[in-house]
N, CA, C and O of each residue as an XYZ file, in Angstrom:
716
protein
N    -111.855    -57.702    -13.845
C    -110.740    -58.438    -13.325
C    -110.193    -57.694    -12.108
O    -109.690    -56.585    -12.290
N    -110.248    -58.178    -10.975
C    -109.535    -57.753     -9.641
C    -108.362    -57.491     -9.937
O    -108.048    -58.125    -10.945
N    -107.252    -56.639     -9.416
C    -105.921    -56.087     -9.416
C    -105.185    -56.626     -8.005
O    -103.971    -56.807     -7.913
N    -106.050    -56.824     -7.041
C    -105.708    -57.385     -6.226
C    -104.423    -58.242     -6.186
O    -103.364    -57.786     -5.754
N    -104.561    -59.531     -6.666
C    -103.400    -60.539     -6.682
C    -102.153    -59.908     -7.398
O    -101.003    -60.079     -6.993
N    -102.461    -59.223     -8.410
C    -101.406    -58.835     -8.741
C    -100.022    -58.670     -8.144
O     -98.974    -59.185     -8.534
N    -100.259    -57.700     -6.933
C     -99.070    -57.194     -6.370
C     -98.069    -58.255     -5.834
O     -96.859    -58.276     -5.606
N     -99.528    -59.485     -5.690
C     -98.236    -60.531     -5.024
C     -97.636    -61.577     -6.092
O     -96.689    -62.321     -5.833
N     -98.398    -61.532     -7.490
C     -97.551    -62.327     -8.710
C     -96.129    -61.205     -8.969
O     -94.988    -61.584     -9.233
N     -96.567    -59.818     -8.811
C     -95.379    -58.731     -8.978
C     -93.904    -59.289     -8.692
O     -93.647    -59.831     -7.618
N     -93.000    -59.138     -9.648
C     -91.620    -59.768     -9.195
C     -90.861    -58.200     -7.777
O     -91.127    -56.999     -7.816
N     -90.090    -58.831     -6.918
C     -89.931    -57.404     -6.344
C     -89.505    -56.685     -6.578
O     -89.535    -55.726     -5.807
N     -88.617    -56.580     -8.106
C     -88.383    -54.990     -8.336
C     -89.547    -54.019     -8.745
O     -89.485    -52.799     -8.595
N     -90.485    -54.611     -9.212
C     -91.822    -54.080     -8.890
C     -92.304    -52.756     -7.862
O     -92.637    -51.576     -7.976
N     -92.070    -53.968     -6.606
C     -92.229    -53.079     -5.114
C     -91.200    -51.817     -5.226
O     -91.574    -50.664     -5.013
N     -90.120    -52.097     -5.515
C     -89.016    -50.951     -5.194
C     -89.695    -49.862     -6.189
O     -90.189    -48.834     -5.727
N     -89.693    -50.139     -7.556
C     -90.681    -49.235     -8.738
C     -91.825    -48.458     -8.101
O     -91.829    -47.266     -8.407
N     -92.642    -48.796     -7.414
C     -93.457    -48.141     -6.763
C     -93.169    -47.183     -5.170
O     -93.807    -46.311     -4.581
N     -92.069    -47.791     -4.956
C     -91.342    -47.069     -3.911
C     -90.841    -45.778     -4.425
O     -90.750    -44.727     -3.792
N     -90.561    -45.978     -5.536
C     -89.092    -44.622     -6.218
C     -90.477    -44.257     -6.794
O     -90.223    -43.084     -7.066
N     -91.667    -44.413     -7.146
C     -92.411    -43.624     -7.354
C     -93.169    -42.599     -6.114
O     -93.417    -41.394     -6.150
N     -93.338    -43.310     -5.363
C     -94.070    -42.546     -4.031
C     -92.578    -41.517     -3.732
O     -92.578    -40.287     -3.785
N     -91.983    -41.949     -3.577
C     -90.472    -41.099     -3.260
C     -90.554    -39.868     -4.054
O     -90.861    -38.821     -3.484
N     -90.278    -39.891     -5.479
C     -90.212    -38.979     -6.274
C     -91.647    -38.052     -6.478
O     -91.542    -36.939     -6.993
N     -92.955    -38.554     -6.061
C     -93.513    -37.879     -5.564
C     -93.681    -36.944     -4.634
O     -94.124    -35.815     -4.849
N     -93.207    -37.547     -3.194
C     -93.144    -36.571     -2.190
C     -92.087    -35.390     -2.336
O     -92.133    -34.286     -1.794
N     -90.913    -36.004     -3.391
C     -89.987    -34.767     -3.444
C     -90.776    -33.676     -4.358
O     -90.715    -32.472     -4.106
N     -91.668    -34.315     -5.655
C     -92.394    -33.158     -6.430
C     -92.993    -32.319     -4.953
O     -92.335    -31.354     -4.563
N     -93.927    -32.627     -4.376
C     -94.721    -31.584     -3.455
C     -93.888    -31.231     -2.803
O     -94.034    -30.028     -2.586
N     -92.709    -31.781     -2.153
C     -91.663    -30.569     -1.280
C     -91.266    -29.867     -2.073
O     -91.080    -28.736     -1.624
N     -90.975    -30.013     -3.331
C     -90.353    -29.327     -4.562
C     -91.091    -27.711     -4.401
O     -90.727    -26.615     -3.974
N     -92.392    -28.324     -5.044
C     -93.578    -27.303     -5.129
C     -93.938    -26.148     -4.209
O     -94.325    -24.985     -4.322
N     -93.529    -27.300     -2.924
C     -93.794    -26.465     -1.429
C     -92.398    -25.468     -1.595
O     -92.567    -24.256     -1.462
N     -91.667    -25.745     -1.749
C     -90.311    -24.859     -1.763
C     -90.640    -23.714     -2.407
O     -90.672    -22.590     -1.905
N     -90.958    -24.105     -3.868
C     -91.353    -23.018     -5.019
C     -92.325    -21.885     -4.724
O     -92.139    -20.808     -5.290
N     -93.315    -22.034     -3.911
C     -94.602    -22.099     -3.571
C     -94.200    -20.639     -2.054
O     -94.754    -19.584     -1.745
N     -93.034    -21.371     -1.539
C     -92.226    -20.212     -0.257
C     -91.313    -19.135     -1.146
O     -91.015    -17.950     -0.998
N     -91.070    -19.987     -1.978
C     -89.900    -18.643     -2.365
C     -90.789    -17.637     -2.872
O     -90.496    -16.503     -2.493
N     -92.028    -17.749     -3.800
C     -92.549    -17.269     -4.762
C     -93.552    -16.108     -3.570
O     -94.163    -15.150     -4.044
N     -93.562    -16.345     -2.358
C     -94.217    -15.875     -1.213
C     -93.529    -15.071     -0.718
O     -93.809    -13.919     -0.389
N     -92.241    -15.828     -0.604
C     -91.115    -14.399      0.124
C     -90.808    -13.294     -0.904
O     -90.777    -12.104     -0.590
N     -90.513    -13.896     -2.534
C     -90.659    -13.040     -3.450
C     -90.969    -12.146     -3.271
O     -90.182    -11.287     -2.872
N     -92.585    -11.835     -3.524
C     -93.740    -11.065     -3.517
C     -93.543    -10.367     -1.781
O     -94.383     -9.499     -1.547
N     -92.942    -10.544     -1.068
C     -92.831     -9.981      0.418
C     -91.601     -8.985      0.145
O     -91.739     -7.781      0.364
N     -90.707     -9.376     -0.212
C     -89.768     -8.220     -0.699
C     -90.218     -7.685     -1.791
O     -90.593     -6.663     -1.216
N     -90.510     -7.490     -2.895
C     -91.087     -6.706     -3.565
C     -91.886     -6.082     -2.662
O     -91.176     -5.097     -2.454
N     -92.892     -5.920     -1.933
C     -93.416     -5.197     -1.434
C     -92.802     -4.237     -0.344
O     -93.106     -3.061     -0.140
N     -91.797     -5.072      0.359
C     -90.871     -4.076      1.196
C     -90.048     -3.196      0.287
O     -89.874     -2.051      0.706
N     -89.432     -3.552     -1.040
C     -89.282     -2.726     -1.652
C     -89.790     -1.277     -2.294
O     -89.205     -0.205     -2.451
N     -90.976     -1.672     -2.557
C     -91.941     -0.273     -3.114
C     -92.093      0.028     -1.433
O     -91.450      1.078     -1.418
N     -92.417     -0.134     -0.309
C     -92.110      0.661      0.487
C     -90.685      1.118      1.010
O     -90.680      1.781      2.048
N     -89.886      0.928      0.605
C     -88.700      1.421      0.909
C     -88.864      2.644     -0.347
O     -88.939      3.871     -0.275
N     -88.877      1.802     -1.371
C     -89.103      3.440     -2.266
C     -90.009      4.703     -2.169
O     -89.711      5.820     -2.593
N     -91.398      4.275     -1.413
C     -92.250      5.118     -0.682
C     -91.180      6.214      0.107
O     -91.136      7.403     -0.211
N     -90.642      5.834      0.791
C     -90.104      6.090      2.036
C     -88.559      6.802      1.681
O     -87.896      7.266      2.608
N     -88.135      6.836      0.488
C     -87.126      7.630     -0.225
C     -87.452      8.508     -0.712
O     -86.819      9.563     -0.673
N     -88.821      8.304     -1.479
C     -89.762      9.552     -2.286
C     -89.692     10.215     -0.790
O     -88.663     10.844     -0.544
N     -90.680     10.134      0.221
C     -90.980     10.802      1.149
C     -89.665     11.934      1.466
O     -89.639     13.151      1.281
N     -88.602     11.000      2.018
C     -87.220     11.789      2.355
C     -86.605     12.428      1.432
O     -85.634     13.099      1.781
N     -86.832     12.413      0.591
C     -86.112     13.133     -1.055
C     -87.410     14.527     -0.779
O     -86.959     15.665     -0.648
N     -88.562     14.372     -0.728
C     -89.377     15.635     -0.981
C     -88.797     16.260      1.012
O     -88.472     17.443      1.106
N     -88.761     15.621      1.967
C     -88.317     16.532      3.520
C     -87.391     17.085      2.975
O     -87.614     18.296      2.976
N     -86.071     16.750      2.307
C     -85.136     17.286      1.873
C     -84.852     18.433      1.063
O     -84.165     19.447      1.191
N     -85.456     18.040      0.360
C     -85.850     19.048     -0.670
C     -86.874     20.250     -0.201
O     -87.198     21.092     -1.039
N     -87.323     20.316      0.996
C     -88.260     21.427      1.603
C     -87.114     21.731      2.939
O     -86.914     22.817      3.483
N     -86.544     20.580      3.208
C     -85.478     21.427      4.144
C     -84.144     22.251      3.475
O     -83.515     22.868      4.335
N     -83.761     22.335      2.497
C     -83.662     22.926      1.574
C     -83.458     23.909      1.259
O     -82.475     24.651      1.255
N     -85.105     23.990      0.767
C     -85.268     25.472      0.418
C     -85.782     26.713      1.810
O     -86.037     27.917      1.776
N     -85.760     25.710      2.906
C     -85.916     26.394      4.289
C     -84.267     27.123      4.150
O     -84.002     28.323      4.086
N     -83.431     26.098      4.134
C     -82.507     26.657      4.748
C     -82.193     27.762      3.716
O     -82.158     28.871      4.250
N     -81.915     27.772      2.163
C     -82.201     28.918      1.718
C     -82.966     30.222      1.947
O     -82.263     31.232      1.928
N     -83.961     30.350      2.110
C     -84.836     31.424      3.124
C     -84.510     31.663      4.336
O     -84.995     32.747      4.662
N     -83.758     31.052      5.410
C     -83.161     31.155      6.295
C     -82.045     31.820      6.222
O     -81.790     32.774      6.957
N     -81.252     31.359      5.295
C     -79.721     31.747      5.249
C     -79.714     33.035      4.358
O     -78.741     33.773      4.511
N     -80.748     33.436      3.373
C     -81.022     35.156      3.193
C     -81.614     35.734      4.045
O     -81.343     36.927      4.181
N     -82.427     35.247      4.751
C     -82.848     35.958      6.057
C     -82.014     36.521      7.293
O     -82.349     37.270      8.210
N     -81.163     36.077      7.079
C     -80.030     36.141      8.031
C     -78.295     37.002      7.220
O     -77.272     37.225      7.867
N     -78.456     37.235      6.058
C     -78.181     37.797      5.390
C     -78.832     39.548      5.352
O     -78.295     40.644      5.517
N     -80.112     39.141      5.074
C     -81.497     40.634      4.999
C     -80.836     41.274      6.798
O     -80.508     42.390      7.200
N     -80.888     39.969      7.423
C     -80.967     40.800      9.098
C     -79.556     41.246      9.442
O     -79.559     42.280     10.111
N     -78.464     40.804      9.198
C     -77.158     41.371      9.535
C     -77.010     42.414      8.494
O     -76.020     43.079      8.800
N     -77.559     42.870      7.372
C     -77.505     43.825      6.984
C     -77.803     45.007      7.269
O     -77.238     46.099      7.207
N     -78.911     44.571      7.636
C     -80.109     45.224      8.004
C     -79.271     46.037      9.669
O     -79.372     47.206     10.043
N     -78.690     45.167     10.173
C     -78.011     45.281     11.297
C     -77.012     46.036     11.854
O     -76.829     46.604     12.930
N     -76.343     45.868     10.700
C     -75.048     46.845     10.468
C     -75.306     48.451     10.014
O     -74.482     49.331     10.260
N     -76.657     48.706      9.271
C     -76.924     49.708      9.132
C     -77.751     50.520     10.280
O     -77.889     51.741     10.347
N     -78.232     49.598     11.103
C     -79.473     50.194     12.086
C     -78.481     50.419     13.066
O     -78.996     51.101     13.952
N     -77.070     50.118     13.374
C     -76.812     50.525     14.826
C     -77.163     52.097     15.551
O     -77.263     52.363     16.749
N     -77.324     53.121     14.205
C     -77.522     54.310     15.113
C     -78.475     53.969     15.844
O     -78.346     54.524     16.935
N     -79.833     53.012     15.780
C     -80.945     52.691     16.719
C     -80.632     51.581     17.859
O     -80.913     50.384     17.920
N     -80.256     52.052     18.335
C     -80.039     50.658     19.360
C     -80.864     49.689     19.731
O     -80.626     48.487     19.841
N     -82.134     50.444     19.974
C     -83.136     49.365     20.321
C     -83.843     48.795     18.762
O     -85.031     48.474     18.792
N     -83.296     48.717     17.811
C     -83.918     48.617     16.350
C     -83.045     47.294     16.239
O     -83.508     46.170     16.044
N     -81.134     47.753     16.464
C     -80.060     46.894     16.214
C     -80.338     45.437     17.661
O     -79.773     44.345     17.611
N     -80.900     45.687     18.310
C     -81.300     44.571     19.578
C     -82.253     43.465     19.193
O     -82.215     42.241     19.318
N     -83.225     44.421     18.622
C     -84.369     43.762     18.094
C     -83.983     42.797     16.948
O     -84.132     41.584     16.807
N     -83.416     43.797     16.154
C     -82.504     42.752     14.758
C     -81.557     41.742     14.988
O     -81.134     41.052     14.060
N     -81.126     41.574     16.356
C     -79.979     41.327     16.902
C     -80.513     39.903     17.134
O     -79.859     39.016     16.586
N     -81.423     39.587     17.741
C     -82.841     38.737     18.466
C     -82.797     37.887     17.176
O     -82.260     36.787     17.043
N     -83.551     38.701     16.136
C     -84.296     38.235     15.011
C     -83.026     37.100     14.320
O     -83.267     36.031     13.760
N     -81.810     37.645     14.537
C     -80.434     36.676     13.600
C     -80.459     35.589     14.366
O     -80.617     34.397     14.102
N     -80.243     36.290     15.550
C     -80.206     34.548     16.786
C     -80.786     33.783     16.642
O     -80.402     32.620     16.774
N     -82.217     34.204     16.236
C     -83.372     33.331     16.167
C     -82.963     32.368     14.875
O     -82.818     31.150     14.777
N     -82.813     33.727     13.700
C     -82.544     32.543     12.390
C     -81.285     31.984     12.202
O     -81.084     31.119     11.350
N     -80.401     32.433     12.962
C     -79.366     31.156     13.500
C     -79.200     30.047     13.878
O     -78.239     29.296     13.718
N     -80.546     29.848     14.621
C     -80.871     28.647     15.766
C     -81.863     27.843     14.596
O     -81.815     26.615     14.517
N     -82.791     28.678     13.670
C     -83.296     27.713     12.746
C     -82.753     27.326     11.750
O     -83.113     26.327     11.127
N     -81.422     28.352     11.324
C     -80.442     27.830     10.256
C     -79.638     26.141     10.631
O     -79.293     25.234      9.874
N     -79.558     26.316     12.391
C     -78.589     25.605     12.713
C     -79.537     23.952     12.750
O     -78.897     22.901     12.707
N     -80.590     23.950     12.806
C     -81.352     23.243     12.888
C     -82.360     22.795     11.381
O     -83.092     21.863     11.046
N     -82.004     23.718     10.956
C     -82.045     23.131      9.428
C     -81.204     21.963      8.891
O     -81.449     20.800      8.573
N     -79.922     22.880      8.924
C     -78.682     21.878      8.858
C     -78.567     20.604      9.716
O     -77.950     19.617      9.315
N     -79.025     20.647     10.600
C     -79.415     19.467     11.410
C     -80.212     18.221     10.821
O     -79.801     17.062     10.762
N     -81.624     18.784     10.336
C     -82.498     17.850     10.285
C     -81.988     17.411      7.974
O     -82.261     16.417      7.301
N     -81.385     18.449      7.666
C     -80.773     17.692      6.674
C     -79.830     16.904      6.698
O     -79.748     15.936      5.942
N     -78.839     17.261      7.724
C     -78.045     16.173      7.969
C     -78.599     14.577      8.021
O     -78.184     13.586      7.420
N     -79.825     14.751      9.089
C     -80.277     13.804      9.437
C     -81.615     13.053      8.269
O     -82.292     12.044      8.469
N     -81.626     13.704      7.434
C     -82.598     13.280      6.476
C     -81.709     12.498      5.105
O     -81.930     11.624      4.267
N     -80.307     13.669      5.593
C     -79.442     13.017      4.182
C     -79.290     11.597      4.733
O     -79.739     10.678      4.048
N     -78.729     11.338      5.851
C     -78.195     10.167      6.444
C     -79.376      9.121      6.407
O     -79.085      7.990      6.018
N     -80.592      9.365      6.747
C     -81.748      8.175      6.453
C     -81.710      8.136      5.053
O     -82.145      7.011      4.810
N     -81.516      8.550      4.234
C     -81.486      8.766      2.582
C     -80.844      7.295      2.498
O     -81.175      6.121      2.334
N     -79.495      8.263      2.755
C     -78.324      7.094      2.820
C     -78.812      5.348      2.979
O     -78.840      4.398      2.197
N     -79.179      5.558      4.521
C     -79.453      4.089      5.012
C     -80.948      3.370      4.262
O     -81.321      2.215      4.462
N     -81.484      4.150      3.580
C     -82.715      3.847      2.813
C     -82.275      3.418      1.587
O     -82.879      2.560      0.944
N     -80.961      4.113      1.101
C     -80.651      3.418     -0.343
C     -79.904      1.972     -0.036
O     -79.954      0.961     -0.737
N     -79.147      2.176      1.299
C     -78.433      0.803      1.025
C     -79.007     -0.571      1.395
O     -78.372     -1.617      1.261
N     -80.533     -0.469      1.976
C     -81.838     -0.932      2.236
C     -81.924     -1.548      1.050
O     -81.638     -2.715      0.780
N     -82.322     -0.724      0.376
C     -82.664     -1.418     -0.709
C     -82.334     -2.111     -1.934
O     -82.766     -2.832     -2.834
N     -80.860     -1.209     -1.260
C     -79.941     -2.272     -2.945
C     -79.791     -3.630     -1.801
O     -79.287     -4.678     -2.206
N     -80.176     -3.528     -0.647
C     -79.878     -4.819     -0.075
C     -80.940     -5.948     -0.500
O     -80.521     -7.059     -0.823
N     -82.621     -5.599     -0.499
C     -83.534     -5.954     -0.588
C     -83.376     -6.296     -2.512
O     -83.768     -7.359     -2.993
N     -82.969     -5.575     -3.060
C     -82.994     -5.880     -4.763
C     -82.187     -6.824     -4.976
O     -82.392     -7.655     -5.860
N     -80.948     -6.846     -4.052
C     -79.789     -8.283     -4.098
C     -80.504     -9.496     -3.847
O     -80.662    -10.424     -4.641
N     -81.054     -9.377     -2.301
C     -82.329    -10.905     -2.271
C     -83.371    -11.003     -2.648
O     -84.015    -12.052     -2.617
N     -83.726    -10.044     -3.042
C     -84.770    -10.235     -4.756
C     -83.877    -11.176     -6.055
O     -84.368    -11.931     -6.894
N     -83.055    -10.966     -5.936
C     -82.525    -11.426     -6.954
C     -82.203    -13.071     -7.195
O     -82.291    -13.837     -8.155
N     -81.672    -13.207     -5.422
C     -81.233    -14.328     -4.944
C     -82.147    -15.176     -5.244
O     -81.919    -16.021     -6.110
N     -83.630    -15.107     -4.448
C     -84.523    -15.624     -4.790
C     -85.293    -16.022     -5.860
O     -85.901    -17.071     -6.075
N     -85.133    -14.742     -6.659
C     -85.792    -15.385     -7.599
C     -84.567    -16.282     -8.786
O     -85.015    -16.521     -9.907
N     -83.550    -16.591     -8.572
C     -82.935    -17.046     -9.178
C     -83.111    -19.168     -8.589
O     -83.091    -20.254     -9.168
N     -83.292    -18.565     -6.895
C     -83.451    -19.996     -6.516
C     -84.735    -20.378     -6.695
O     -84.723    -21.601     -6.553
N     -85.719    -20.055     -6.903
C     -87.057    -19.821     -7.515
C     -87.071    -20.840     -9.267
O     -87.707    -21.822     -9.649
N     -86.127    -20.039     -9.847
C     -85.944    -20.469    -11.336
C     -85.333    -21.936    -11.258
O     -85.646    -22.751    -12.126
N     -84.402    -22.308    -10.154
C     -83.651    -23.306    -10.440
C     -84.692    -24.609     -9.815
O     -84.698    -25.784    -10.182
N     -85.601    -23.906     -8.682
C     -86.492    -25.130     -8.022
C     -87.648    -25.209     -9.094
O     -88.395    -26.179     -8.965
N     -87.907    -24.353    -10.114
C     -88.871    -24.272    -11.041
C     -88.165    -25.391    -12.154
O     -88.987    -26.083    -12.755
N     -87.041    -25.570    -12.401
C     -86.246    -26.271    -12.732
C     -86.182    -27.498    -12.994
O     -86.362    -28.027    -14.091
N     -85.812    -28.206    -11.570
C     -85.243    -29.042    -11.285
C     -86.910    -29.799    -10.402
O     -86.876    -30.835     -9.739
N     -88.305    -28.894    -10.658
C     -89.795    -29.571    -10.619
C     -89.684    -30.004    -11.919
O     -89.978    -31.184    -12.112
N     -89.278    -29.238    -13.005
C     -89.884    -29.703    -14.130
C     -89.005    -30.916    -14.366
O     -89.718    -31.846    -14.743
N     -87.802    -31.240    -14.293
C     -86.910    -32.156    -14.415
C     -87.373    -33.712    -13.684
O     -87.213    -34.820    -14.195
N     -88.086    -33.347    -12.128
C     -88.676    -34.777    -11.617
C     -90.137    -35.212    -12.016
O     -90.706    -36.304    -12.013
N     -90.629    -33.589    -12.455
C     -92.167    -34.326    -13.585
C     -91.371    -35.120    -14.673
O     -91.756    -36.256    -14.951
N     -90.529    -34.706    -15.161
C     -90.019    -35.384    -16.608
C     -90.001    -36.864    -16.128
O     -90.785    -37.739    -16.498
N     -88.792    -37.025    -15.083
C     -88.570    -38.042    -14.629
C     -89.915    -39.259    -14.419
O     -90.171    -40.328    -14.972
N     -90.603    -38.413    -13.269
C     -91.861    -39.338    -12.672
C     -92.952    -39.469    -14.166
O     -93.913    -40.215    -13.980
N     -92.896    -39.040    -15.095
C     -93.895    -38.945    -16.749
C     -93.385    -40.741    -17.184
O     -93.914    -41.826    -17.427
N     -91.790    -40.010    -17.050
C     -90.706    -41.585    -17.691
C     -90.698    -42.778    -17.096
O     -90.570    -43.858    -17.671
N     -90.888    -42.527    -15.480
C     -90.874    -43.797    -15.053
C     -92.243    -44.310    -15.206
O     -92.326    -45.409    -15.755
N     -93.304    -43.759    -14.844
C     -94.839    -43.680    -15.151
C     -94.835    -44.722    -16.532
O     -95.257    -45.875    -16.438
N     -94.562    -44.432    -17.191
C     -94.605    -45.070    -18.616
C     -94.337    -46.051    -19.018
O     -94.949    -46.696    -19.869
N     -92.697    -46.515    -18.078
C     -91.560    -47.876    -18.092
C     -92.838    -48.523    -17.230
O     -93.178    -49.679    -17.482
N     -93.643    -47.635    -16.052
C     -94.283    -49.029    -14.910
C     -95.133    -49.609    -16.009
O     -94.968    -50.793    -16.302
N     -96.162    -48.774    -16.738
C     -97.653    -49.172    -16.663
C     -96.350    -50.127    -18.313
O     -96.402    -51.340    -18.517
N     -95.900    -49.666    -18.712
C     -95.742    -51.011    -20.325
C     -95.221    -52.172    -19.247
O     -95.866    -53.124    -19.687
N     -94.585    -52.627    -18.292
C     -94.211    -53.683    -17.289
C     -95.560    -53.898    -16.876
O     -95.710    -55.080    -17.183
N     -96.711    -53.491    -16.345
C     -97.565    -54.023    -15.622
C     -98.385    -54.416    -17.258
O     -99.215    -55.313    -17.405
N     -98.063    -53.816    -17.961
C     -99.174    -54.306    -19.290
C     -98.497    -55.377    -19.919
O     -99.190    -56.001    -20.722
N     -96.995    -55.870    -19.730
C     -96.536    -56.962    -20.121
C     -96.704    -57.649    -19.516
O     -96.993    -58.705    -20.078
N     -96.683    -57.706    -17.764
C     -97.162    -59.044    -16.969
C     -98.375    -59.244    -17.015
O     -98.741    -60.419    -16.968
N     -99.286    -58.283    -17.112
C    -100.968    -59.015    -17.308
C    -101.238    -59.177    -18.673
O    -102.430    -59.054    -18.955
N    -100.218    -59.501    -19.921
C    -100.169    -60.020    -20.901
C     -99.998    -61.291    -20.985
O    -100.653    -62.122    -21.614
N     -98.691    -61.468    -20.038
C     -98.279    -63.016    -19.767
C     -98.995    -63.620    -19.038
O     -99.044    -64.843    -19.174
N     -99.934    -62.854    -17.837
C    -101.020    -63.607    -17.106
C    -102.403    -63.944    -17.970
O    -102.984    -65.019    -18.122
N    -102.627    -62.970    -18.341
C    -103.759    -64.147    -19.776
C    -103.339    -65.003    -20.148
O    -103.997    -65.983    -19.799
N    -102.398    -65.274    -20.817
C    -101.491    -65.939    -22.104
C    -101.118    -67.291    -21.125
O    -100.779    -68.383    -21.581
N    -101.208    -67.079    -20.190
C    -100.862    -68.552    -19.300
C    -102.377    -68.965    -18.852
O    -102.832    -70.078    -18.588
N    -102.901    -67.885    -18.857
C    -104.717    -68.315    -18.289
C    -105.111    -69.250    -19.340
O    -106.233    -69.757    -19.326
């Protein structure tokens, strides 16, 4: 039996029925497509995340070696002004030692420097990432709700699916039944 004629015995709420079906279709695949981006950007922050945490490990171990520099520095400079105060009968001993503090002065001072500057990327690395864990969060929450509100227009498009085909199985009931 051809299906053909059908559409035009179809009363027109029919047509509209198949309209709100194609409709509610295209919203499932934008739906999907939505789901489909978030679940992409997801997985993109998570990954900027474990590199942001890379990159804290990293600055947590500079730190921790600038550190223990500046400790060895700052007894070194301790050892040499001691050392300093006792050598003046040598003058050219107390010059030499004299040199040697300056020196670990200038690397003390530059210790303190590059911890400063390691604490401070620390800093801007943690608030990185509680930034990145917030729109992790965001997302995947809008993620859950478009996961949601797909399953809600499958429900829908299952229900209307069901109301069409018992209507098209009652009019080609009544079209025998008059044949």
């Amino acid at each position: 039996m051809s299906r053909s004629p059908l559409p035009c015995l179809l009363p027109p709420s029919q047509d509209k029925i198949k309209e709100r079906f194609t409709i509610l279709g295209q919203k499932i695949e934008a739906a999907e497509s939505r789901a489909e981006a978030a679940e992409a950007d997801n997985k993109k922050l998570n990954q900027a995340i474990l590199e942001k945490d890379q990159e804290i490990a990293s600055l947590q171990h500079k730190l921790s070696l600038a550190e223990g520099e500046l400790e060895k520095a700052e007894d070194k400079v301790k050892e040499l002004k001691s050392a300093s105060e006792e050598g003046e009968t040598h003058r050219t001993t107390g010059e030499n030692l004299a040199r040697k503090v300056q020196l670990l002065e200038e690397e003390l001072d530059k210790a303190e420097k590059d911890l400063k500057e390691t604490t401070e990327k620390l800093r801007q690395v943690d608030v990185k990432a509680e930034h990145f864990e917030r729109k992790v969060q965001t997302l995947e929450q809008e993620r859950d709700e478009w996961e949601r509100k797909h399953g809600e227009a499958v429900e829908k498009y299952q229900q209307s699916k069901r109301e069409l085909d018992e209507v098209v199985a009652q009019m080609e009931s009544l079209l025998l039944f008059k044949l």
